[in-house]
VOPAGU-2260 file (C-alpha; in pm, 1 decimal, decimal comma):
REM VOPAGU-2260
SITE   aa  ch    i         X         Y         Z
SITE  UNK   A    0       0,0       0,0       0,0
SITE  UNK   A    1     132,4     370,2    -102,3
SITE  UNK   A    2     133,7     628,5     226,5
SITE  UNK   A    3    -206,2     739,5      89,4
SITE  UNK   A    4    -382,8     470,7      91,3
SITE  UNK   A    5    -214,8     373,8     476,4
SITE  UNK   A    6    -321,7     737,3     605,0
SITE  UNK   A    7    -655,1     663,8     451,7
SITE  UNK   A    8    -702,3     321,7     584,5
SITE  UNK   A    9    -620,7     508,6     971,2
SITE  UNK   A   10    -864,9     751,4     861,9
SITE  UNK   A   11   -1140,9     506,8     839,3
SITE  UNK   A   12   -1055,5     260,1    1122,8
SITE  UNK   A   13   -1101,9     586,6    1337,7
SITE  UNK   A   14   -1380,4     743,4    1211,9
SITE  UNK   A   15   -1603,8     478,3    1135,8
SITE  UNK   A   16   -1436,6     258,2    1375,4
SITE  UNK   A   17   -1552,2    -107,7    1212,2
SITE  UNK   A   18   -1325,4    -421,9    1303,4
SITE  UNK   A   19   -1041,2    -474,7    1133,6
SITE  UNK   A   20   -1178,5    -781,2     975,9
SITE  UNK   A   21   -1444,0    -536,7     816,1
SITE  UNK   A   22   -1187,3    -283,1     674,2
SITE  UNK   A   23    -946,6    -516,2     546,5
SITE  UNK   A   24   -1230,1    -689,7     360,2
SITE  UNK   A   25   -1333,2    -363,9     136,0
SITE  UNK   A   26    -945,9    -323,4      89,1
SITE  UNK   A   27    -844,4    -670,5     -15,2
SITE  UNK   A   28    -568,2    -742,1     274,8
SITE  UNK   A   29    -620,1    -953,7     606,0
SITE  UNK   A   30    -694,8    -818,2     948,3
SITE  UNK   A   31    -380,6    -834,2    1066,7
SITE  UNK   A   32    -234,0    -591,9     802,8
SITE  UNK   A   33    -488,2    -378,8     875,1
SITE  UNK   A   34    -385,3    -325,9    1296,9
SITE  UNK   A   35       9,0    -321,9    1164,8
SITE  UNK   A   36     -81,4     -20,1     898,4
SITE  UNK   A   37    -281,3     201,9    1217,2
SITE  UNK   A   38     -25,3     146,2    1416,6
SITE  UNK   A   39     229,0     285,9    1183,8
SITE  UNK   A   40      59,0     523,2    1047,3
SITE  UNK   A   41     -31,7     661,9    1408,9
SITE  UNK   A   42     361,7     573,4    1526,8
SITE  UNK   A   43     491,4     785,1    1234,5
SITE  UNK   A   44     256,0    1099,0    1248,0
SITE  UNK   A   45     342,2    1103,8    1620,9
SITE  UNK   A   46     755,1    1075,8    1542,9
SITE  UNK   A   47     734,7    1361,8    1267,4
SITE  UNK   A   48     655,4    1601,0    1578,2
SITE  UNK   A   49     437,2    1754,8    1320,8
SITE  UNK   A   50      91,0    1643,5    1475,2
SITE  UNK   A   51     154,8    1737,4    1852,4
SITE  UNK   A   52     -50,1    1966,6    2093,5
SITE  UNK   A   53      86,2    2310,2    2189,0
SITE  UNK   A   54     141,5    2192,1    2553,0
SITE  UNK   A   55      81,0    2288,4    2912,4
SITE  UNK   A   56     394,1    2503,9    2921,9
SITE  UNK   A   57     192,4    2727,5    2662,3
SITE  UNK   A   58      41,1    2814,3    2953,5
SITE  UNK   A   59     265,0    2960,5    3146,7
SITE  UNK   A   60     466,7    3162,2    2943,0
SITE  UNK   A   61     504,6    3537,0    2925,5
SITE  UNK   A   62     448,7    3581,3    2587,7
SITE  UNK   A   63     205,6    3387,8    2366,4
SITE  UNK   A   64     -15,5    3283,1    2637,2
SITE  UNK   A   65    -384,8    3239,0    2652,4
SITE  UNK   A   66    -598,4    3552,1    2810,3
SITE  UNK   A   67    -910,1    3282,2    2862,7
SITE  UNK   A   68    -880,7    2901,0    2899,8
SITE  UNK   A   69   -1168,2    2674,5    2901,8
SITE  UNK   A   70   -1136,6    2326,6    3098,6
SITE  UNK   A   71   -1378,9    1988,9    3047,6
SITE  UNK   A   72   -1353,3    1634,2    3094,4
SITE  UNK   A   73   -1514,0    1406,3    2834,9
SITE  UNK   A   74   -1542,9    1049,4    2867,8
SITE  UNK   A   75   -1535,4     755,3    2633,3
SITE  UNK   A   76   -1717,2     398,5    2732,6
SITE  UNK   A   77   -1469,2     108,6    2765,5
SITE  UNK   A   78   -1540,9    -304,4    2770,0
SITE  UNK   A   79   -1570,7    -428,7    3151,2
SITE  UNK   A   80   -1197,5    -478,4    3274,8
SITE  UNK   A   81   -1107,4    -826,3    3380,5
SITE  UNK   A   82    -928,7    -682,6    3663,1
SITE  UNK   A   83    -953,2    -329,6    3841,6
SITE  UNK   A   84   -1319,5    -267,8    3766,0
SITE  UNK   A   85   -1419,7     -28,4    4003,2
SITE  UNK   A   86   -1135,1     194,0    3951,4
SITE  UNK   A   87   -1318,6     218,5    3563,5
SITE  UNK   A   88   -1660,4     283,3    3707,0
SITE  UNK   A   89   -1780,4     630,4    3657,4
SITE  UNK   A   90   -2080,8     713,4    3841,6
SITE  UNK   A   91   -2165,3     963,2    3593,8
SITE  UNK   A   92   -2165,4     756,8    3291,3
SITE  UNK   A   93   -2320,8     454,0    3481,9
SITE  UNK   A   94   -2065,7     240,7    3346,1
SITE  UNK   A   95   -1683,1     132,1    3273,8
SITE  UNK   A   96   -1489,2     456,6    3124,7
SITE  UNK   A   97   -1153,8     601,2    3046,1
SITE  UNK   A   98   -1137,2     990,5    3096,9
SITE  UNK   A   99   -1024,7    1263,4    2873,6
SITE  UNK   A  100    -969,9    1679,4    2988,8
SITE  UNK   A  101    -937,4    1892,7    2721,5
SITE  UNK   A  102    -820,0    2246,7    2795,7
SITE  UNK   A  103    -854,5    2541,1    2495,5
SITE  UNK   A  104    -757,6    2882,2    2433,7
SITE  UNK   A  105   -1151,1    3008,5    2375,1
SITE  UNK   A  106   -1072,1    3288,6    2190,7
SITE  UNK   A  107    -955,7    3086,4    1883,2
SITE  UNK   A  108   -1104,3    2736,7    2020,4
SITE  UNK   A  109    -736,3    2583,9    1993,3
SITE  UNK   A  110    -673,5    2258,5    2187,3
SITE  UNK   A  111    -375,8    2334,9    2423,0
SITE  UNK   A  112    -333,8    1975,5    2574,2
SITE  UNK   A  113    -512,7    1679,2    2715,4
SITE  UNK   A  114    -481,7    1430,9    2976,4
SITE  UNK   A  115    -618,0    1139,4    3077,5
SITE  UNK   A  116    -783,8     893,9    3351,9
SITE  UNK   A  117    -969,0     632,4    3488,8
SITE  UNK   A  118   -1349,7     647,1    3472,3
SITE  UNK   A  119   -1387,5     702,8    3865,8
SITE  UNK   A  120   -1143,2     969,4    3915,4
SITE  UNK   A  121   -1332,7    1297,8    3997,8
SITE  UNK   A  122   -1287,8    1557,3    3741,5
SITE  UNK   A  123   -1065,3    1815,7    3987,0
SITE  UNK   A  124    -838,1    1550,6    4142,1
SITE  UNK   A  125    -747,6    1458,8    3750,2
SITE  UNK   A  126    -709,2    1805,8    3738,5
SITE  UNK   A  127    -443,6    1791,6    3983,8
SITE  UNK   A  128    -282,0    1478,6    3854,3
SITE  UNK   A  129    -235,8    1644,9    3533,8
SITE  UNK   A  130     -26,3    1929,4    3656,0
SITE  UNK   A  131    -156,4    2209,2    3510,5
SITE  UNK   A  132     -52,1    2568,9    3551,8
SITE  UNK   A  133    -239,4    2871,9    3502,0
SITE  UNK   A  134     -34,5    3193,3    3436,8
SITE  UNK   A  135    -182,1    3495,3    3658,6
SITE  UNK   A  136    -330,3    3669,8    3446,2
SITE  UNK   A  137    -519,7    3392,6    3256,6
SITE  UNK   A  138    -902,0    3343,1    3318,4
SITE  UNK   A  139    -993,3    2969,5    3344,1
SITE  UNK   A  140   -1342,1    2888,5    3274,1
SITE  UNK   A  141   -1466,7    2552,0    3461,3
SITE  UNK   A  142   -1796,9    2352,6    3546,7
SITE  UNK   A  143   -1968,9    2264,5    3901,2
SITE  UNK   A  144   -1669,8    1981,3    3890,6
SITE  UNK   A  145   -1390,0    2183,2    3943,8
SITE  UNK   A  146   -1491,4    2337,6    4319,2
SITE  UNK   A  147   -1143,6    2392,6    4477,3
SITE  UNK   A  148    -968,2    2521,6    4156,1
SITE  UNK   A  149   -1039,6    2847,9    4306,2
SITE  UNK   A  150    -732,1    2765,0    4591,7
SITE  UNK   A  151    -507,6    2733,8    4330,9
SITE  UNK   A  152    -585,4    3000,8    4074,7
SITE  UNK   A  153    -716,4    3295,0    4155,0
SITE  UNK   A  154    -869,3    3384,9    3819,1
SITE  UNK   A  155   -1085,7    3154,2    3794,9
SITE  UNK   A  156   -1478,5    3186,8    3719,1
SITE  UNK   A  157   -1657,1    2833,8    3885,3
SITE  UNK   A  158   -2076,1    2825,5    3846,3
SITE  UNK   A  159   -2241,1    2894,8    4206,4
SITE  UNK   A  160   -2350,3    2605,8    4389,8
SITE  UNK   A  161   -2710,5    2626,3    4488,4
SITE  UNK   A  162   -2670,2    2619,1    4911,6
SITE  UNK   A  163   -2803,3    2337,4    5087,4
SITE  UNK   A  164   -3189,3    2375,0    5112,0
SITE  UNK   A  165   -3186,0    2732,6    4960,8
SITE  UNK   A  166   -3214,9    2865,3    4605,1
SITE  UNK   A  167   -3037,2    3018,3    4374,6
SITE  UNK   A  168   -3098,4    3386,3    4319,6
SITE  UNK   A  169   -3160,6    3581,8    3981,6
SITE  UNK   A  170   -2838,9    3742,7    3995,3
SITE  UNK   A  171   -2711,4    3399,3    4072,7
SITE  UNK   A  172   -2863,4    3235,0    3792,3
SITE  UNK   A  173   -2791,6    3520,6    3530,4
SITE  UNK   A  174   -2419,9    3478,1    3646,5
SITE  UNK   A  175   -2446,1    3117,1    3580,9
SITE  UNK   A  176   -2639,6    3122,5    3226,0
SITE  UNK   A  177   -2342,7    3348,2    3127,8
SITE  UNK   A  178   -2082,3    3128,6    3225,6
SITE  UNK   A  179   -2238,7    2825,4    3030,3
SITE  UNK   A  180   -2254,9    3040,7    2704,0
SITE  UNK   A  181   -1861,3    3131,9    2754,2
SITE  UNK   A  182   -1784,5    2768,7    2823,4
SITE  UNK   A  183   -1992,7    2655,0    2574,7
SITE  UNK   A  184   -1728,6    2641,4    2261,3
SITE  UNK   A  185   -1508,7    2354,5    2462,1
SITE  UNK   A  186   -1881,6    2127,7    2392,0
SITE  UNK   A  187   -1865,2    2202,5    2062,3
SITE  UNK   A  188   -1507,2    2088,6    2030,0
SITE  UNK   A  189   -1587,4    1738,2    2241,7
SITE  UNK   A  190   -1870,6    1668,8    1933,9
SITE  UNK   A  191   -1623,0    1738,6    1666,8
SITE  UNK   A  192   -1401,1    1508,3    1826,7
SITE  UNK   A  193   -1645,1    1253,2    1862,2
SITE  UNK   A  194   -1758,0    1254,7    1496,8
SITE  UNK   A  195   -1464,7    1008,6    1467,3
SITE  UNK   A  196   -1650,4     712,3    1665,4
SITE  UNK   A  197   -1335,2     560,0    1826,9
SITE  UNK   A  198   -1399,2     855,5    2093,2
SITE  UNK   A  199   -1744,6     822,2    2080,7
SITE  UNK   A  200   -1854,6     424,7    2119,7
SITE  UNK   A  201   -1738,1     183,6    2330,0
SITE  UNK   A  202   -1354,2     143,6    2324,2
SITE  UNK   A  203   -1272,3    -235,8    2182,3
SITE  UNK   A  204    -852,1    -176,7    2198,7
SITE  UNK   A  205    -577,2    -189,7    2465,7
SITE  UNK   A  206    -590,2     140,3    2662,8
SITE  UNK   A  207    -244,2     223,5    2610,8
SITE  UNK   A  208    -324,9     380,4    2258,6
SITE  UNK   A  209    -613,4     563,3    2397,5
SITE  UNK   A  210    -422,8     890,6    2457,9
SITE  UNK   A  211    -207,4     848,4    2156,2
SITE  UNK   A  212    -536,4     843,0    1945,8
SITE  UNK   A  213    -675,8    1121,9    2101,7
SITE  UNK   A  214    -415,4    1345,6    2081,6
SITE  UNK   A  215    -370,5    1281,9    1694,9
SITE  UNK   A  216    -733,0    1350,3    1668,9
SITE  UNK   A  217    -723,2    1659,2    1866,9
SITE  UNK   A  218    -422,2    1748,5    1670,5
SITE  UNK   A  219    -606,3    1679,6    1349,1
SITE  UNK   A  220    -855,2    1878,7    1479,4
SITE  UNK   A  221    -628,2    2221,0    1527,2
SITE  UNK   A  222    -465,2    2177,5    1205,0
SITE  UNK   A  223    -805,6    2178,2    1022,6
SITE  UNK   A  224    -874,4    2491,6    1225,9
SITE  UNK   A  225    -575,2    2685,6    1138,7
SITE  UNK   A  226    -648,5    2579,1     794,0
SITE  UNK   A  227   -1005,6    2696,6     762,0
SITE  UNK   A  228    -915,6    3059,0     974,1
């Protein structure tokens, strides 16, 4: 097979994600082939350095760096573990999942970096495990999830909590309904993502190429972006 037809064969397996049996049956080559040509493909695009997220250390630099941030978690449905299941279990999701936090510069909807977890890791204590920075003066936008950010970065905006066997006020509300319509742009990113249905249905491979697929994607992703602007 040329490089065309390889990319285009990684291509499919992610966006439609059939079996390998299925794809290597409307190319005319056996399954096997077909998991040795993803794998290269992906190996390659991620040595060429070419198809790699900006980084967290975007974030912290002088110049260059984001004036808003938005941060969300997004999970993707896994097969029951043999071994370990409970630390898969979301309680969210009401089943086995692997996690993924995207965070984005809003203004231009750029993916700055990812990380990733175990389906019953809470959102802020992946947060933490991921080691993100904010710079000072950058405004990170989060969900009811992230209560405790606020300890570690000032300039943060965090939705109010209705109190314990109170309401919310109008003010309250308003402040909220205007903090979902900022954060709002890192939902549309999670569905483009998930048009390719690897991210989207229930994850049939090893999880040690789940983050390697997702970051190509989310590379992917940018570079169509920057092409379109």
């Amino acid at each position: 097979m040329g490089i065309e037809d390889r990319i285009l064969v990684t291509l499919e397996y992610w966006r439609e994600y059939r079996t390998y049996f299925h794809i290597g049956s409307s190319w005319g080559v056996s399954e096997s082939t077909v998991c040795r040509i993803v794998h290269w493909v992906e190996d390659t695009l991620m040595r060429s350095r070419q198809f790699r997220l900006p980084g967290k250390k975007q974030l912290v630099r002088g110049f260059g760096k984001p004036k808003v941030v938005v941060v969300d978690v997004t999970e993707t449905p896994i097969e029951r573990p043999k071994r370990r299941q409970r630390q898969y279990y979301s309680g969210k999701k009401k089943r086995h999942t692997l996690k993924c936090q995207l965070l984005i510069e809003q203004a231009t909807g750029r993916i700055i970096c990812t990380f990733f977890g175990k389906g019953r890791r809470h959102d802020f204590k992946l947060f933490q495990a991921s080691g993100v920075r904010f710079h000072p003066q950058t405004e990170s936008l989060q969900d009811k999830g992230y209560q405790g950010l606020q300890r570690m970065h000032a300039n943060c905006r965090l939705p109010i909590k209705k109190p314990r066997g109170g309401k919310l006020s109008a003010d309250d509300k308003a402040y909220n309904r205007e903090l979902a319509r900022e954060r709002v742009v890192i939902e549309h990113i999670n569905r483009c993502l998930k048009i390719f249905r690897i991210l989207a249905e229930r994850y049939r491979n090893r999880r040690r190429r789940f983050g390697l697929r997702c970051n190509l994607i989310a590379a992917l992703y940018n570079f169509e972006r920057s092409q379109s602007a």
